[in-house]
C-alpha positions in Angstrom: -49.0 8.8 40.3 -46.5 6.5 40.5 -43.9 5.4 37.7 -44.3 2.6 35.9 -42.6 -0.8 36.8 -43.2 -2.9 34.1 -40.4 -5.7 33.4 -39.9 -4.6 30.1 -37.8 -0.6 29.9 -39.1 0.0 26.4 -42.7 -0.9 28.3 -42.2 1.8 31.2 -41.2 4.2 28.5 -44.6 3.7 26.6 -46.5 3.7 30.0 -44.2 7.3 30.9 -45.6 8.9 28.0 -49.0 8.1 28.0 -48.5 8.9 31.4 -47.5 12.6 30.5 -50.2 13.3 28.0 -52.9 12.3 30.9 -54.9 14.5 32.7 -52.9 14.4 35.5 -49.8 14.4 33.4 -47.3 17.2 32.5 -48.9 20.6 31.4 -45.9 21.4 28.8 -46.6 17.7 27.6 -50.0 17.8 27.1 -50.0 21.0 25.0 -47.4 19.7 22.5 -48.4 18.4 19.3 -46.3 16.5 16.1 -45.3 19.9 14.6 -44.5 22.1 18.1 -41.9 19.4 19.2 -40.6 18.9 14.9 -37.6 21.7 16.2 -37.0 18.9 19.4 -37.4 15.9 17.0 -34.0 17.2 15.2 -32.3 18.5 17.6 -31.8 15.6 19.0 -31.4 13.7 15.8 -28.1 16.1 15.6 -27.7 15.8 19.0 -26.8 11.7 18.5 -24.8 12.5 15.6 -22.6 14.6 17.3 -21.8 11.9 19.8 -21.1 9.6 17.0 -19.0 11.9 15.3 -17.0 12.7 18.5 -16.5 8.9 19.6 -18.5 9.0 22.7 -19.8 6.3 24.4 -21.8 7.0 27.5 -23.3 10.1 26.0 -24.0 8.1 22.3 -26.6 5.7 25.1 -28.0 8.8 26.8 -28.3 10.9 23.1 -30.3 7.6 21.7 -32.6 7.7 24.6 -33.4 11.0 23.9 -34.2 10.1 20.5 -36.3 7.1 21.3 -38.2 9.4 23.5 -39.1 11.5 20.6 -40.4 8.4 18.9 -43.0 6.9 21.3 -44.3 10.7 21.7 -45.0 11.2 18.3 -46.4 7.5 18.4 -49.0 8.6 21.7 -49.8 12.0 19.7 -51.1 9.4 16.7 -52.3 6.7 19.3 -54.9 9.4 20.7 -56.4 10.1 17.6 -57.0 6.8 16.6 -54.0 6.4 13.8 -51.4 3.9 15.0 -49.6 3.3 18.1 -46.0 2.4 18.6 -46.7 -1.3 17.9 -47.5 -0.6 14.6 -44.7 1.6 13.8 -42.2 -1.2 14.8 -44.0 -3.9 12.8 -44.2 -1.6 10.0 -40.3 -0.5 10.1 -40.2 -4.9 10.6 -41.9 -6.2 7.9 -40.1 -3.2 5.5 -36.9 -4.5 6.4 -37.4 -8.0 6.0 -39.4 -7.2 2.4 -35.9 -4.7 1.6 -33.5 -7.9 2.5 -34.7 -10.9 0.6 -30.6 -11.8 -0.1 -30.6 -12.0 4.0 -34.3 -13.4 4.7 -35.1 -15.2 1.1 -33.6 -17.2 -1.4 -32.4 -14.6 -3.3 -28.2 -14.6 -4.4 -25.8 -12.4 -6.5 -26.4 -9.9 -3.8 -22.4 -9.1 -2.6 -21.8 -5.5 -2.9 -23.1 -2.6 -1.1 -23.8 -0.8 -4.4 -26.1 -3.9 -5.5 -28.1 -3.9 -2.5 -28.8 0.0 -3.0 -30.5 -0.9 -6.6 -32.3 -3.8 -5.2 -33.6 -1.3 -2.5 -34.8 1.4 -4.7 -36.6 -1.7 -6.8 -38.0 -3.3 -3.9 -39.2 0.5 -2.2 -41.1 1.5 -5.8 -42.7 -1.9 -5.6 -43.8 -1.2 -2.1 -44.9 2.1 -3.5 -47.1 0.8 -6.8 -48.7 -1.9 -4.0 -50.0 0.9 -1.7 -51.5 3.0 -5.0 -48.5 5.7 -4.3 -46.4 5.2 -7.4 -49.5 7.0 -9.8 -49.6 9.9 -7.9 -46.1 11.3 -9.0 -44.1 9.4 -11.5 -41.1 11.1 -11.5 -37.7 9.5 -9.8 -37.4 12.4 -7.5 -41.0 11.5 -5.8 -40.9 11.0 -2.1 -37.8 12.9 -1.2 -38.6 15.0 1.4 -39.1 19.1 1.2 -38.0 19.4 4.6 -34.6 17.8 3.8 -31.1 20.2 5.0 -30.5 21.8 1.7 -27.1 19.9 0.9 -28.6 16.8 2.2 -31.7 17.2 -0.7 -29.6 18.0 -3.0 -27.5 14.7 -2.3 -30.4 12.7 -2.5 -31.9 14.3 -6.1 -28.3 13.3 -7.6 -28.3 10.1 -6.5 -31.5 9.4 -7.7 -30.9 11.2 -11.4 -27.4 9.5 -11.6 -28.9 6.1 -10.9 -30.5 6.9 -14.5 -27.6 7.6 -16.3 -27.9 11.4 -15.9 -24.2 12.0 -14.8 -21.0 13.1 -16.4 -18.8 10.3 -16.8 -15.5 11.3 -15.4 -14.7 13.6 -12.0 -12.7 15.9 -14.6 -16.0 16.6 -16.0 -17.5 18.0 -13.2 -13.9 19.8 -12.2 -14.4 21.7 -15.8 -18.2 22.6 -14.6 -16.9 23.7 -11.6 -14.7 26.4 -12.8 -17.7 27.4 -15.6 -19.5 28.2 -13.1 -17.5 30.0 -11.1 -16.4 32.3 -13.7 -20.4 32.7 -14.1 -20.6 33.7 -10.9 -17.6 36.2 -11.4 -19.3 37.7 -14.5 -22.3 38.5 -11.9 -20.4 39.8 -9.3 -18.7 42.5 -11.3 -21.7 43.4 -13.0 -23.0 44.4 -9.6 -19.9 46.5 -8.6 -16.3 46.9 -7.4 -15.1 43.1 -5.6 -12.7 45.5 -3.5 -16.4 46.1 -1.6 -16.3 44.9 2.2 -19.9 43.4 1.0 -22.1 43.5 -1.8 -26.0 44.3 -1.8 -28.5 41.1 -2.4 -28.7 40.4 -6.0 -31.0 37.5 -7.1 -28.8 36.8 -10.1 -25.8 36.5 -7.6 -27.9 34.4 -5.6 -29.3 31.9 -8.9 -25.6 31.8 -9.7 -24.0 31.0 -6.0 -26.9 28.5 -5.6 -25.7 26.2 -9.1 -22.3 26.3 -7.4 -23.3 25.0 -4.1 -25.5 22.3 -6.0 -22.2 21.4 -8.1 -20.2 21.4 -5.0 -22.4 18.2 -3.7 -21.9 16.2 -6.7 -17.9 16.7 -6.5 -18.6 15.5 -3.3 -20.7 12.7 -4.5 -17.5 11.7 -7.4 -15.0 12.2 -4.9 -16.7 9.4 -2.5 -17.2 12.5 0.5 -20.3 12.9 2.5 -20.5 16.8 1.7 -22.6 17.4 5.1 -20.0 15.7 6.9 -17.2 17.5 4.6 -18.9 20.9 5.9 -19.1 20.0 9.9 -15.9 19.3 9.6 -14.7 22.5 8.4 -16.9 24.0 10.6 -15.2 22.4 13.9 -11.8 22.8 12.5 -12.4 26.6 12.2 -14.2 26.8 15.3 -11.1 24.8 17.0 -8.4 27.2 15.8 -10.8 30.0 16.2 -10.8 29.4 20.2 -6.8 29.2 20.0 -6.8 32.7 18.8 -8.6 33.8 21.4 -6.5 32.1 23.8 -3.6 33.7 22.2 -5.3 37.0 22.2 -6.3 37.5 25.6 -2.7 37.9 27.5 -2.7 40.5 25.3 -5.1 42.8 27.1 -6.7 43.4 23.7 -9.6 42.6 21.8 -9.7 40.9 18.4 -11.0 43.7 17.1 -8.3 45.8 18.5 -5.6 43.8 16.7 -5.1 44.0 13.0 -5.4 41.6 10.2 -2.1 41.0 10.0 -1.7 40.4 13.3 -4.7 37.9 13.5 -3.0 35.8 11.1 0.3 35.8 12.8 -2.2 34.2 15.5 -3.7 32.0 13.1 -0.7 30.4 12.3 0.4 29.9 15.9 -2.9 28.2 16.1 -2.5 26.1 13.1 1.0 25.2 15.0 -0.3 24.2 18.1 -2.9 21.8 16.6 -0.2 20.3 14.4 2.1 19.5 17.5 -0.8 18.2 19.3 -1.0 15.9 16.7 2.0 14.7 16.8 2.6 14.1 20.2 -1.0 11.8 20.1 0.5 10.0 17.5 3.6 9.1 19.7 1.6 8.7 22.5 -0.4 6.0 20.7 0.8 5.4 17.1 -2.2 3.0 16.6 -4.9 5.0 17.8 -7.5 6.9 15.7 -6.1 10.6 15.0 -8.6 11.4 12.3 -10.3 14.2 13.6 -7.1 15.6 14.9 -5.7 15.6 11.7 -8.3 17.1 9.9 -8.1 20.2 12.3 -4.3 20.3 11.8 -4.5 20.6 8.0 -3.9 24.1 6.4 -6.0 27.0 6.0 
């Protein structure tokens, strides 16, 4: 068959995937269904926001594309069995917004902070939610977040929805002091379970119940310290990862492997590593003392 040539790109991409989930479409495409391609769904979704994240342009356009795509499958897989189609998910995402925004699209005023339009949001959404017949099915304020969620990213979402009830502590000191409470909980566990001079400990479920309040506690010092913790963590990730790959430049004239070089010596690399990223810091911010040396920065920081 031939593509389609409609005027209209976002009407040859509809046409393209109806077109793969023919009969005389793609095999692959036609055996999918809305949970085999969930693992493609967000891999692309991190895909986009790793463009975002590193500033770039042409592949942002190509990573969005890719997203899109994911969309009008999943709205063909639902078109075919009679549910919705594309259309509808548009007008639906259309007239939500435009209900969510009556300070842009009504009369409404007093609406000048972002915080404000977050309340009015949650207000307008339960309203939305009582008008279907969805808010007597689960009263609680953590209905409708999602199971599926990233663990840090749920647990972001139930403390923003508790503190919106008052259900916080009042100062970042107070949840500073839980932090170390619980840490010297955790510590209590851990020797109970044997000698912390151990290269690794066995599973302990205690351990575990323990480890898991501090990671929850973690994302609400996030939260009072005005930090996205998910992007707090990708960024620690990518700043290890970047010195990690200057040790192994730094190892290889060697004619050893990491594992044939002691600790000691790894950290003497370490801190040639954290070197190098500091001068290259430095010489980008001569090189352009108004640009945007953020990410830089962060890689440069110490251990």
């Amino acid at each position: 068959m031939n593509p389609p040539n409609f005027d209209s790109p976002l009407e040859n991409l509809l046409a393209l995937t109806a077109d793969l989930r023919s009969p005389e479409g793609c095999p692959w495409d036609k055996e999918q269904t809305h949970h085999s391609v969930i693992p493609h769904l967000l891999e692309e979704t991190y895909e986009v926001v790793d463009t975002i994240e590193r500033g770039d342009d042409n592949h942002l356009r190509e990573e969005l594309g890719d997203l899109l795509f994911q969309i009008t499958f999943h709205s063909q897989l639902a078109k075919e069995r009679g549910a919705f189609d594309f259309q509808d998910v548009a007008n639906d995402v259309f007239q939500k917004l435009v209900f969510r925004h009556p300070h842009v699209y009504g009369d409404q005023s007093g609406i000048d902070s972002g915080d404000q339009v977050l309340t009015q949001w949650d207000q307008l959404k339960q309203k939305e939610k009582e008008k279907k017949g969805q808010g007597s099915l689960d009263k609680s304020i953590l209905a409708g977040i999602p199971k599926a969620l990233p663990a840090i990213q749920r647990s972001e979402k139930i403390q923003s929805k508790v503190t919106k009830q008052g259900f916080d502590w009042p100062t970042v000191s107070g949840v500073f002091e839980k932090f170390h409470e619980e840490i010297g909980e955790l510590n209590i566990e851990l020797k109970s379970q044997g000698s912390l001079d151990s290269k690794k400990l066995p599973y302990n479920e205690r351990v575990e119940d323990e480890l898991g309040d501090l990671f929850f506690l973690l994302v609400n010092l996030s939260r009072k310290l005005s930090v996205d913790p998910e992007t707090c963590l990708r960024r620690a990730n990518e700043k290890f990862e970047t010195r990690f790959r200057i040790v192994e430049e730094l190892v290889e004239p060697t004619g050893k492997t990491l594992k044939d070089h002691s600790l000691a010596e790894l950290d003497l690399f370490w801190d040639e590593a954290k070197l190098r990223l500091r001068d290259k810091v430095l010489n980008s911010i001569q090189k352009n003392p108004d640009g945007n040396v953020k990410n830089l920065s962060d890689q440069s920081q110490n251990r």
